[in-house]
Residue frames relative to the residue before (quaternion, step in Angstrom):
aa qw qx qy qz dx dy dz
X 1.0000 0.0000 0.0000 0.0000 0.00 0.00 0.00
X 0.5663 -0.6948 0.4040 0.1825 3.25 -0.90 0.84
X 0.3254 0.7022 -0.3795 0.5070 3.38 2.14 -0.48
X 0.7427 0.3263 -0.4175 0.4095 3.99 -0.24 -0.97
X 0.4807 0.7280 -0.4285 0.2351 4.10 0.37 -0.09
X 0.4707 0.7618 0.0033 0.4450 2.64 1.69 -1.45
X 0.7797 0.2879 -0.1309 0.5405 3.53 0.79 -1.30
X 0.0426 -0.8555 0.5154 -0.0265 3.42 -0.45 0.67
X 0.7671 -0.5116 0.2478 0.2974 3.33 -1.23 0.64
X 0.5796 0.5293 -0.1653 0.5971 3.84 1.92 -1.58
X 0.4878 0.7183 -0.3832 0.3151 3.60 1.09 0.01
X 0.1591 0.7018 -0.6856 0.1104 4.11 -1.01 0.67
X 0.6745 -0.5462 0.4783 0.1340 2.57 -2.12 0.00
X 0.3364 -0.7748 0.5288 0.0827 3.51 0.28 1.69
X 0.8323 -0.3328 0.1564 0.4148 3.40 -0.10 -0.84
X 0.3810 -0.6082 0.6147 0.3272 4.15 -1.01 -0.18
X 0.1433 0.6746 -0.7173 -0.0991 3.21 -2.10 0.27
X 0.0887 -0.8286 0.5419 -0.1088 3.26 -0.28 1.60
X 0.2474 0.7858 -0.5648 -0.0483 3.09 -1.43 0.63
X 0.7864 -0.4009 0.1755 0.4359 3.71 -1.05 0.15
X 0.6225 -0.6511 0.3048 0.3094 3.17 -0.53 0.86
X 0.5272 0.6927 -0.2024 0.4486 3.42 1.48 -0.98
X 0.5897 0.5565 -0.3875 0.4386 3.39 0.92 -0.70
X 0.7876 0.3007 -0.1353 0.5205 3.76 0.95 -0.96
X 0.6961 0.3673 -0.3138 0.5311 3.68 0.64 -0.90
X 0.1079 -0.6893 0.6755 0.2386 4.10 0.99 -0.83
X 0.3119 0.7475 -0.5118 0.2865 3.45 0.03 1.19
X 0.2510 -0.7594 0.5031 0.3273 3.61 1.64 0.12
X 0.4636 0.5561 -0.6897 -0.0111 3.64 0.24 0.07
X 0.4516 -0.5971 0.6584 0.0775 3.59 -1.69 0.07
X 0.4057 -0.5978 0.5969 0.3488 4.01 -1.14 0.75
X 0.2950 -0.6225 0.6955 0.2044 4.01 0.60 -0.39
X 0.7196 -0.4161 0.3308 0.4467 3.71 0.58 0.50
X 0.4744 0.7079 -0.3072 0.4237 3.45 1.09 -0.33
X 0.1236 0.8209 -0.5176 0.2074 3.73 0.83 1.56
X 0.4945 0.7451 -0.4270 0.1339 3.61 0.70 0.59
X 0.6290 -0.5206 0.3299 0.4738 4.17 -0.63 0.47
X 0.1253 -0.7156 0.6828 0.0777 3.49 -1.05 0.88
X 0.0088 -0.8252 0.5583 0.0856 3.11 -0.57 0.93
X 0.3178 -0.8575 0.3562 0.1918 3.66 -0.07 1.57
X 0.3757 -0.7869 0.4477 0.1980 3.47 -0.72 0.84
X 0.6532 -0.6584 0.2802 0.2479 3.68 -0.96 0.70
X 0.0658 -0.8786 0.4586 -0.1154 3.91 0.48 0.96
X 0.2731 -0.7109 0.6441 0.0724 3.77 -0.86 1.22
X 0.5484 -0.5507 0.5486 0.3083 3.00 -1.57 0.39
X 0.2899 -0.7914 0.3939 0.3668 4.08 -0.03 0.64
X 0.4897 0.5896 -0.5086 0.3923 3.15 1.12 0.39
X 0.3882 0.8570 -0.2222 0.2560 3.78 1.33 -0.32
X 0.2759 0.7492 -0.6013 -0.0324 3.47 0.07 -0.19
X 0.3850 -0.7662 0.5143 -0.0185 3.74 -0.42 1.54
X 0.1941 -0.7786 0.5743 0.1617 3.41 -0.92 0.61
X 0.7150 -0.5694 0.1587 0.3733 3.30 -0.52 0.82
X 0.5723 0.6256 -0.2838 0.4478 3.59 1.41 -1.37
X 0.8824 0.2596 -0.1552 0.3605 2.75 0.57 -1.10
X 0.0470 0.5694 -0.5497 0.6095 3.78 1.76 1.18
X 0.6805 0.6342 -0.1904 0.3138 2.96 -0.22 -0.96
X 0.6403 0.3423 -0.0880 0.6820 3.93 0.07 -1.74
X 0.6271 0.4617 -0.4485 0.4387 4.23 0.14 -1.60
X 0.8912 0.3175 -0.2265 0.2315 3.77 0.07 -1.21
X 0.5651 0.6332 -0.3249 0.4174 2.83 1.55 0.15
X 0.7267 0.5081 -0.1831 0.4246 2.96 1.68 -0.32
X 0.3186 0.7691 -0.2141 0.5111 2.62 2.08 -0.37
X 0.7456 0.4399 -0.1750 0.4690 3.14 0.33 -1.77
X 0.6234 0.5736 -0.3147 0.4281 4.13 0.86 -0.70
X 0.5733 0.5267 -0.4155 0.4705 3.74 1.27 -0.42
X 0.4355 -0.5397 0.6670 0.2725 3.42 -1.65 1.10
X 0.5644 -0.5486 0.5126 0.3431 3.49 -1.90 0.69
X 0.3325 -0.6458 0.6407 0.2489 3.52 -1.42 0.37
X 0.5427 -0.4771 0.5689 0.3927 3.43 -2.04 0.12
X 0.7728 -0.3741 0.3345 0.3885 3.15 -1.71 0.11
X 0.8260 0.2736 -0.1077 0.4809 3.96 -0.89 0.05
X 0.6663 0.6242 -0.2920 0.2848 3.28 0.87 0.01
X 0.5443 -0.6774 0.4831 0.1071 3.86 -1.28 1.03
X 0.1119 0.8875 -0.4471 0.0054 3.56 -0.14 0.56
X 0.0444 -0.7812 0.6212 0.0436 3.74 -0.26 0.54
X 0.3310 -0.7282 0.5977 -0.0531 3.59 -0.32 2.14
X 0.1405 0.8240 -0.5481 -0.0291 3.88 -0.54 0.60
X 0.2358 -0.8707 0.4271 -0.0624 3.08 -0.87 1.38
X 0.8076 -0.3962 0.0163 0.4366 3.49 1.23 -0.41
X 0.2259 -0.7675 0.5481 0.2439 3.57 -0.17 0.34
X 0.2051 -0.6114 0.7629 0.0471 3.31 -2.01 0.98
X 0.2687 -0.6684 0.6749 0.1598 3.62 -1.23 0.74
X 0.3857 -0.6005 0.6950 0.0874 3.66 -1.14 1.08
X 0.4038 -0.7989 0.4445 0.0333 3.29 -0.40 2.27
X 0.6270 0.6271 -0.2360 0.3974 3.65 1.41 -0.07
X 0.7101 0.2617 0.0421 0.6523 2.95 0.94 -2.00
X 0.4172 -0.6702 0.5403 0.2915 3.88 0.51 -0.53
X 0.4057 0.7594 -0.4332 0.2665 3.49 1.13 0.02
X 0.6354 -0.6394 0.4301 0.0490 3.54 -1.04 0.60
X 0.1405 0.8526 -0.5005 0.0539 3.59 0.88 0.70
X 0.0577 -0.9318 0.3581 -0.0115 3.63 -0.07 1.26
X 0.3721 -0.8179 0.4250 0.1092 3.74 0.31 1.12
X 0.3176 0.7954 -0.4703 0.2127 3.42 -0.52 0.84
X 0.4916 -0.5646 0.5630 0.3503 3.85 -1.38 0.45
X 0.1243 -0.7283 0.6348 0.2262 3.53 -1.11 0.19
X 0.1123 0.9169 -0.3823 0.0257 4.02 -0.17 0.24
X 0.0000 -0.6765 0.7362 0.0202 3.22 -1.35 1.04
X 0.6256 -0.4329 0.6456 0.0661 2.40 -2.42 1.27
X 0.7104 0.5138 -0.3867 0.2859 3.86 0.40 -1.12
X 0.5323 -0.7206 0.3974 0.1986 3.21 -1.47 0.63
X 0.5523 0.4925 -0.3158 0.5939 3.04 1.25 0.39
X 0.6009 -0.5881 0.4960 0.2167 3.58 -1.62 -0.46
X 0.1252 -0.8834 0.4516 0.0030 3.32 -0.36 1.04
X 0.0495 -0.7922 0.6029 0.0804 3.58 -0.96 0.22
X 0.1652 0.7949 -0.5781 -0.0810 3.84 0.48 0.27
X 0.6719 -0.5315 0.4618 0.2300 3.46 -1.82 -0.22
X 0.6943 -0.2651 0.3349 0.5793 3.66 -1.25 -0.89
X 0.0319 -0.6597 0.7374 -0.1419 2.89 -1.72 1.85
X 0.3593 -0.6836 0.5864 0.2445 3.36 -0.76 0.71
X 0.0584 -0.7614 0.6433 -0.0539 3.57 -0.93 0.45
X 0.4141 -0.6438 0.6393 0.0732 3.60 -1.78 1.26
X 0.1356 -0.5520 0.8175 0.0931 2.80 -1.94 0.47
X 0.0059 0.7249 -0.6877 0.0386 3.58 -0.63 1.31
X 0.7151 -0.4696 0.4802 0.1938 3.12 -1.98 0.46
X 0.4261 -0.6674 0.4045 0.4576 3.44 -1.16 -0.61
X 0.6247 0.4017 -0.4389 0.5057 3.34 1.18 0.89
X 0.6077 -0.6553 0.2290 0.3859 3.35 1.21 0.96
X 0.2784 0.6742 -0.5624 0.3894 3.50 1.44 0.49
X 0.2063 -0.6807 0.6879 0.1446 3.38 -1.61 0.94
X 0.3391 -0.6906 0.6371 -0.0468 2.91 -1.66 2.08
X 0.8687 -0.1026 -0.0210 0.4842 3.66 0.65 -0.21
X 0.0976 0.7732 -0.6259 -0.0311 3.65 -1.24 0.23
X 0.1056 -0.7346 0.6652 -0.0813 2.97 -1.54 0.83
X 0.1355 -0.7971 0.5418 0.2296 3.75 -0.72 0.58
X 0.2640 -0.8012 0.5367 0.0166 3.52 -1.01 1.90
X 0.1990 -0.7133 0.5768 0.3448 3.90 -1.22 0.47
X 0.1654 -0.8481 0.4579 0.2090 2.73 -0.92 0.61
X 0.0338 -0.7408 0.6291 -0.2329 3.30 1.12 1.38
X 0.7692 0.5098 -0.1976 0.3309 3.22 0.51 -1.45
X 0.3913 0.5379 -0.4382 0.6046 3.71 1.65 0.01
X 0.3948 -0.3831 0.7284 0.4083 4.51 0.17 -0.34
X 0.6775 -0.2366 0.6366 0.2824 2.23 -3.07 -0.53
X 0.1452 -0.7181 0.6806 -0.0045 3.30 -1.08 1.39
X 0.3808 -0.8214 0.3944 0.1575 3.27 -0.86 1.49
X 0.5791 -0.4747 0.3609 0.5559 3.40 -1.12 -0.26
X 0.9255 -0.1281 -0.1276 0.3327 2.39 -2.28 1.40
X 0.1793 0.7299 -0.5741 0.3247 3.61 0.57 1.75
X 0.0634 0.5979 -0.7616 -0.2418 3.60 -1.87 -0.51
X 0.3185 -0.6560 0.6809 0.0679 2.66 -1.45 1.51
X 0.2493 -0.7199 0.6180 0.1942 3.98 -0.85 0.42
X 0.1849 0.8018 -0.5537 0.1282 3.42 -1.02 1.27
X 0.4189 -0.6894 0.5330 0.2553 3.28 -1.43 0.52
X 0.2952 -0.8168 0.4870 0.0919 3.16 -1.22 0.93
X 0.5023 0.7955 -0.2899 -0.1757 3.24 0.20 -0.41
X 0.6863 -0.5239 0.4224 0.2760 3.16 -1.49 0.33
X 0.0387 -0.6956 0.6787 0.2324 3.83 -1.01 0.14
X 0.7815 -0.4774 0.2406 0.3217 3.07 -2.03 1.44
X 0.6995 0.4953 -0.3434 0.3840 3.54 0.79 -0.68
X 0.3965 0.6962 -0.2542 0.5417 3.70 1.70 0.53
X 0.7507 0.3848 -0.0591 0.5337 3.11 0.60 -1.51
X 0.3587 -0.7631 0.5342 0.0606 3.52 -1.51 1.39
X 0.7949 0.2645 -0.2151 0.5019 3.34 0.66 -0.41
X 0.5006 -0.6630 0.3901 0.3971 3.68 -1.04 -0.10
X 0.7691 0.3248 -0.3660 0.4112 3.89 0.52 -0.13
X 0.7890 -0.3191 0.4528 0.2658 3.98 -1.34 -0.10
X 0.4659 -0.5284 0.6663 0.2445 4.13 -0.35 0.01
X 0.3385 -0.6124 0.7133 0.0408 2.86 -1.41 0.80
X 0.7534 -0.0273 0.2873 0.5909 2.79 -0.42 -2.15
X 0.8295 0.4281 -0.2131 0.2885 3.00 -1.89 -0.18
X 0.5079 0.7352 -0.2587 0.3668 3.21 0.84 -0.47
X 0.0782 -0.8337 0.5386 -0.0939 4.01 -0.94 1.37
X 0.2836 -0.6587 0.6814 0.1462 3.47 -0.88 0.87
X 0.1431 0.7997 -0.5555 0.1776 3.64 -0.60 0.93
X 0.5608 -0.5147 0.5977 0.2517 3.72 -1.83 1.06
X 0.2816 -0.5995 0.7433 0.0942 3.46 -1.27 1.95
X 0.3469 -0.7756 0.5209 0.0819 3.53 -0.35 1.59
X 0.6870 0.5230 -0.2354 0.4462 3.19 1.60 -1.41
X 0.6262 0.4274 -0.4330 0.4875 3.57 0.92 0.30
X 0.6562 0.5043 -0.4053 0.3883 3.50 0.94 -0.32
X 0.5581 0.6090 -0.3535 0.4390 3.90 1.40 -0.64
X 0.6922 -0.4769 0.4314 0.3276 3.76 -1.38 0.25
X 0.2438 -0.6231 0.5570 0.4921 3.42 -0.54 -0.01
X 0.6742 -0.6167 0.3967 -0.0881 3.19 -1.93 1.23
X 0.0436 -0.6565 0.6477 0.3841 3.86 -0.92 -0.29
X 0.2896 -0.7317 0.6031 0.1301 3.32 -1.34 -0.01
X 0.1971 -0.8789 0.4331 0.0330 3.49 -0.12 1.08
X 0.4487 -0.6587 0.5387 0.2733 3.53 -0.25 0.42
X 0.2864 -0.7105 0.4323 0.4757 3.93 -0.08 0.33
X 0.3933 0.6840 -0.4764 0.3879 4.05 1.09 0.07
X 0.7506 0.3131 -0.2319 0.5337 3.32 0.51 -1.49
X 0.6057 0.5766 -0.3957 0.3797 3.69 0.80 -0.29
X 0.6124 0.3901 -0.3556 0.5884 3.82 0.89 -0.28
X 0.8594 0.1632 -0.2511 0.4144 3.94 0.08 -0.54
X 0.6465 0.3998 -0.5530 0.3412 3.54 0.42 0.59
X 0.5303 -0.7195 0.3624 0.2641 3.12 -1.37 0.93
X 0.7852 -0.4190 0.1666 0.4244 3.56 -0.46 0.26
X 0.7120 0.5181 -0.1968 0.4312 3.19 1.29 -1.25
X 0.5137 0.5541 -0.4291 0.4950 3.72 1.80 -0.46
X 0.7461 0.4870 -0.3565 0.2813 3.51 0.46 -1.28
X 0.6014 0.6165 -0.3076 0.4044 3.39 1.47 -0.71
X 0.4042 0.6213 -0.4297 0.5157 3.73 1.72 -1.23
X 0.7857 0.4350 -0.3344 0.2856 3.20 -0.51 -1.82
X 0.6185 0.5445 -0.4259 0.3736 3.47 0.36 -1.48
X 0.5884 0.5492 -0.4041 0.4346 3.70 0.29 -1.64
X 0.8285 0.4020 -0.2307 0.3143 3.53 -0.02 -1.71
X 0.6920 0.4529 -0.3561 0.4351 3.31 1.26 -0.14
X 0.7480 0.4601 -0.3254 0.3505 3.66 1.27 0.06
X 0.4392 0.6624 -0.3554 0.4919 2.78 2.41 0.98
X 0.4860 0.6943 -0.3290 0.4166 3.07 1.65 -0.27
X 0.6049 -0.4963 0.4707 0.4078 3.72 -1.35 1.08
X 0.6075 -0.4733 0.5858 0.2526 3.23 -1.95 0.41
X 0.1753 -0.8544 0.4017 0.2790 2.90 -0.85 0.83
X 0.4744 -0.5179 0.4130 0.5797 4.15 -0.47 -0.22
X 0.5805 -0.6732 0.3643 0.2776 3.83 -1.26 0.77
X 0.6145 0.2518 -0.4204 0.6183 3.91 1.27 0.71
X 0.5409 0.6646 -0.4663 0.2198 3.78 0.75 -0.07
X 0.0963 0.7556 -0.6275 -0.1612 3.85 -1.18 0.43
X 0.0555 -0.8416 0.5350 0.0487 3.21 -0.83 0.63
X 0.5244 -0.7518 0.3880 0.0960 3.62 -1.32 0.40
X 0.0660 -0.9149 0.3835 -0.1076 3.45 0.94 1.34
X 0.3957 -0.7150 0.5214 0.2454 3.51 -0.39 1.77
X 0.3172 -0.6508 0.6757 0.1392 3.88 -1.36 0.90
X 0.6844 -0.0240 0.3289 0.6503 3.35 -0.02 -1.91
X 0.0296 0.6792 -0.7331 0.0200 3.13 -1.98 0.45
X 0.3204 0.8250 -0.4517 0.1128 3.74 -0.69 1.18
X 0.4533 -0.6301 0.4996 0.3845 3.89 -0.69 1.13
X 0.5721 -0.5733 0.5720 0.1298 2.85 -1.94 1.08
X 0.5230 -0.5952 0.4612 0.3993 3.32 -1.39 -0.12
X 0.6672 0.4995 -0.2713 0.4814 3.49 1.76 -0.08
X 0.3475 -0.8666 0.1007 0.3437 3.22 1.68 -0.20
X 0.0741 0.8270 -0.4134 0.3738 2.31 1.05 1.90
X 0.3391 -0.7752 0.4891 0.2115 3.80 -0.60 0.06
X 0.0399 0.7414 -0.6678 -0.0525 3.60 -0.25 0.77
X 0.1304 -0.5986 0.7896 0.0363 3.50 -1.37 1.33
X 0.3706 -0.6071 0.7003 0.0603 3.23 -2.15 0.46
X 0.2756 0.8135 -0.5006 0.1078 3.61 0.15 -0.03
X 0.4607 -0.5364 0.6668 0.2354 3.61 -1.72 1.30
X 0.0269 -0.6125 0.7897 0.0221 3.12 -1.68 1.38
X 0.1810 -0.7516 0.6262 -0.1006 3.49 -0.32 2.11
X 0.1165 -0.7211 0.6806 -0.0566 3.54 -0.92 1.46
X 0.3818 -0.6868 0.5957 0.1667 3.71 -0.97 1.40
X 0.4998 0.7558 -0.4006 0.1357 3.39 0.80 -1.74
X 0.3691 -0.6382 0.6392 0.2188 3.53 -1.15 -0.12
X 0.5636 0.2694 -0.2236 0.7482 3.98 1.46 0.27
X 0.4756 -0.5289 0.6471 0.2745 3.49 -1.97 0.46
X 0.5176 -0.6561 0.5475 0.0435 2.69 -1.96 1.07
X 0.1457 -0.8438 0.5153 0.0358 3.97 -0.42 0.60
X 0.1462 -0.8559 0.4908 -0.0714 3.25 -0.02 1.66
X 0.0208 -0.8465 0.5316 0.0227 3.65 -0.41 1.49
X 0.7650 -0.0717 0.0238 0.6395 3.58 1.35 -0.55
X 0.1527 -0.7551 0.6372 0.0205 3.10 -1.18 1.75
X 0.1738 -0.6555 0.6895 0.2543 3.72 -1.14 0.94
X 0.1796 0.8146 -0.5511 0.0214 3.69 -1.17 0.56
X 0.5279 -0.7347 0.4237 0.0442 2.96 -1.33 1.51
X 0.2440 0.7785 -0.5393 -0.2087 3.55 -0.25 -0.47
X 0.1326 -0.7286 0.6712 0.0312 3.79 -1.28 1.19
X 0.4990 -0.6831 0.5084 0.1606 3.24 -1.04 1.53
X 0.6681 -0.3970 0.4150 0.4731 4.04 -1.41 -0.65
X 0.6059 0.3699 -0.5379 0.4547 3.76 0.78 0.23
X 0.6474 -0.4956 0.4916 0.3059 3.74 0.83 0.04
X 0.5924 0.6699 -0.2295 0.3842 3.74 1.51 0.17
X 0.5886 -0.6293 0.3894 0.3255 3.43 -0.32 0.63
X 0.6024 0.6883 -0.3986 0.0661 3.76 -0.37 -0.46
X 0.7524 -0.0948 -0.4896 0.4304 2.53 0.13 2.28
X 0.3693 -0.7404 0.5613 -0.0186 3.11 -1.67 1.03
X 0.3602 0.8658 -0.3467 0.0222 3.81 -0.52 -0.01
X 0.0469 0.8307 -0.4951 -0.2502 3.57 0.13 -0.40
X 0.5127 -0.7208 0.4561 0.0979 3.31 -1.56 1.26
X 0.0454 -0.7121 0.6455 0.2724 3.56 -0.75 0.20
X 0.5026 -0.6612 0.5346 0.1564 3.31 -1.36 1.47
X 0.5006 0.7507 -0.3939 0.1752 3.85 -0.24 0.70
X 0.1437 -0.1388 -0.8431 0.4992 1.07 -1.00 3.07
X 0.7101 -0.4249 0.4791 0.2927 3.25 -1.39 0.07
X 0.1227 -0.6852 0.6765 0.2404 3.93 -0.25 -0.23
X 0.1544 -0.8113 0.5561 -0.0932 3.00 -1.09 1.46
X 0.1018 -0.8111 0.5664 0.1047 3.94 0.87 1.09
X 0.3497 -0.6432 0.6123 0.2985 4.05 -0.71 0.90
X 0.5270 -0.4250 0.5528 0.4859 4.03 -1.87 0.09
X 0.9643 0.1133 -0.1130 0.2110 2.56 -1.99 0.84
X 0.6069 0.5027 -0.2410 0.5665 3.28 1.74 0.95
X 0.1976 -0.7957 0.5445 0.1771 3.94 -1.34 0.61
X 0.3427 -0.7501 0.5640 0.0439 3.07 -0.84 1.30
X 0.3832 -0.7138 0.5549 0.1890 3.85 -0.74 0.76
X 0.4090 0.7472 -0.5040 -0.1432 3.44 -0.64 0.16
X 0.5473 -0.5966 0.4863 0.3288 3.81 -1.04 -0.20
X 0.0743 -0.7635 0.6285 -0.1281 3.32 -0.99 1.10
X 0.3621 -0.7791 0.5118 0.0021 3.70 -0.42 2.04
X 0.1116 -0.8317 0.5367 0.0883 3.63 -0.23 0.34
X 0.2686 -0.8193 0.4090 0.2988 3.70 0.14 0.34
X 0.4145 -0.7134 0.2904 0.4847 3.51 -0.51 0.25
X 0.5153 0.5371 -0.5301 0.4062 4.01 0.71 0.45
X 0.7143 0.3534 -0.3855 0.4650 3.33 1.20 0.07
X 0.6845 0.3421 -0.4209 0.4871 4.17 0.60 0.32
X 0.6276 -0.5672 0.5289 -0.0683 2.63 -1.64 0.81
X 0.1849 0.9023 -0.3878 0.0358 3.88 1.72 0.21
X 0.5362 0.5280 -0.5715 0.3273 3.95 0.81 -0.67
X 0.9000 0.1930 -0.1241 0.3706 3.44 -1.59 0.66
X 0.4354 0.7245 -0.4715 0.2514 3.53 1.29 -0.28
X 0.2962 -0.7438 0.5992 0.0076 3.44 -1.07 1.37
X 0.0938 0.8706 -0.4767 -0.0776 3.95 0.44 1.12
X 0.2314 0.7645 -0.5530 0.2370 3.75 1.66 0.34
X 0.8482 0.0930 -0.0774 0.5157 3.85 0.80 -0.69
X 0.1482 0.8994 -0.4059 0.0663 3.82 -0.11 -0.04
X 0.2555 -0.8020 0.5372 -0.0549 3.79 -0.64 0.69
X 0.1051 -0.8200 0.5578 0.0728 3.79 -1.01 1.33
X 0.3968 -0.7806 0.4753 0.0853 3.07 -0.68 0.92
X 0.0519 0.6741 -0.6997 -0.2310 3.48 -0.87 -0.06
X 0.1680 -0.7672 0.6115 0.0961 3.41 -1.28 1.15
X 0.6712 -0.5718 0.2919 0.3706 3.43 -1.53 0.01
């Protein structure tokens, strides 16, 4: 395989991002108090047929990796080469588990961050294609990224980490405001939650604006509720929202646009409730049909 070229002799271990195994397998497992050093042992793909040198370079790196805790996931990075054609990203690294068993997981998106933790590329990888990784192994693999992945225009130096986007591996979420968190009672936050895990999937840059509630004041005003649902893999920072609302005849009747202040900050991969007052010079109430209804954000 054309994969062992790649590793070279000037090669180490840059940095680690580990985390409980649970985060990916959701297997609650647990150390049970069980805080001792795993030291993970070096494992080929068996499709592999290694050449000695480079046995060699694998165990030497091998040997350069700190021990993990029990249950734990580890993504060892070592170095990245850029492909002088395509610009692609060929990214060297240990994969590791702590668990005592075998594993085989699926499609995980994974980062390339900076050394201020700024994120320069992603890409989601199966890792079917890593085999069955045994207990408490590191498997060495190349990752790479194509250019249409990658944010910026040069390679890492230093500092630099290949790392598990955890926030793509979690459910999608409510998000409470810590307002609505002190005055709803338990039994709302639990409503919502439900109603948000009835909610389509979103796409993984999509946000969208899902009508909750919608009802006319006694001043005639309009108070709407609406889910602001963020796909992203990064939070979202709402400073001004223009927003429409059109009833079941398909009619406008109300319009407005909001200045966020604080900021509204929707977390990745999560829906945040909020409330939106319409005054009454801004709605529109004769004939208003609220049995069905829809928020817009306009331009």
């Amino acid at each position: 395989m054309g994969l062992f070229s790649f590793f070279k002799k000037s090669d180490k271990v840059v940095q680690e991002n580990t985390i409980d195994s649970n985060e990916i397998l959701r297997n609650d497992s647990s150390n049970n108090g069980d805080n001792r050093d795993v030291v993970t042992k070096l494992s080929f793909h068996p499709e592999w047929d290694v050449p000695q040198e480079q046995k060699y370079i694998f165990n030497f790196l091998a040997n350069e990796l700190e021990p993990l805790k029990p249950n734990q996931l580890s993504l060892s990075s070592i170095s990245i080469d850029e492909e002088p054609r395509s610009g692609n990203w060929l990214v060297r690294a240990f994969f590791r588990s702590s668990l005592p068993e075998t594993i085989e997981l699926g499609e995980i998106e994974l980062f390339i961050m900076d050394k201020d933790d700024e994120l320069i590329a992603s890409k989601k990888f199966d890792f079917k294609a890593l085999g069955t990784i045994p207990a408490e192994s590191a498997r060495p693999w190349v990752f790479e990224f194509e250019k249409s992945t990658i944010k910026v225009n040069e390679v890492p130096e230093d500092g630099w980490k290949i790392a598990f986007n955890l926030v793509s591996l979690r459910d999608h979420q409510l998000e409470l405001d810590p307002t609505w968190e002190e005055q709803l009672p338990a039994e709302q936050k639990e409503e919502l939650a439900k109603i948000v895990k009835t909610l389509p999937k979103l796409g993984e840059t999509e946000v969208n604006f899902t009508g909750l509630q919608a009802k006319f004041a006694n001043n005639g005003s309009l108070n709407v509720s609406i889910f602001i649902r963020n796909g992203h893999s990064k939070a979202i920072n709402l400073e001004l929202l223009p927003i429409e609302i059109i009833d079941a005849r398909g009619i406008q009747i109300a319009k407005g646009s909001f200045n966020m202040d604080p900021i509204l900050t929707v977390q990745p991969n999560s829906t945040k409730p909020w409330t939106f007052i319409f005054p009454s010079q801004l709605v529109n109430p004769k004939g208003a049909d609220l049995s069905r209804w829809t928020a817009r954000v306009t331009q």
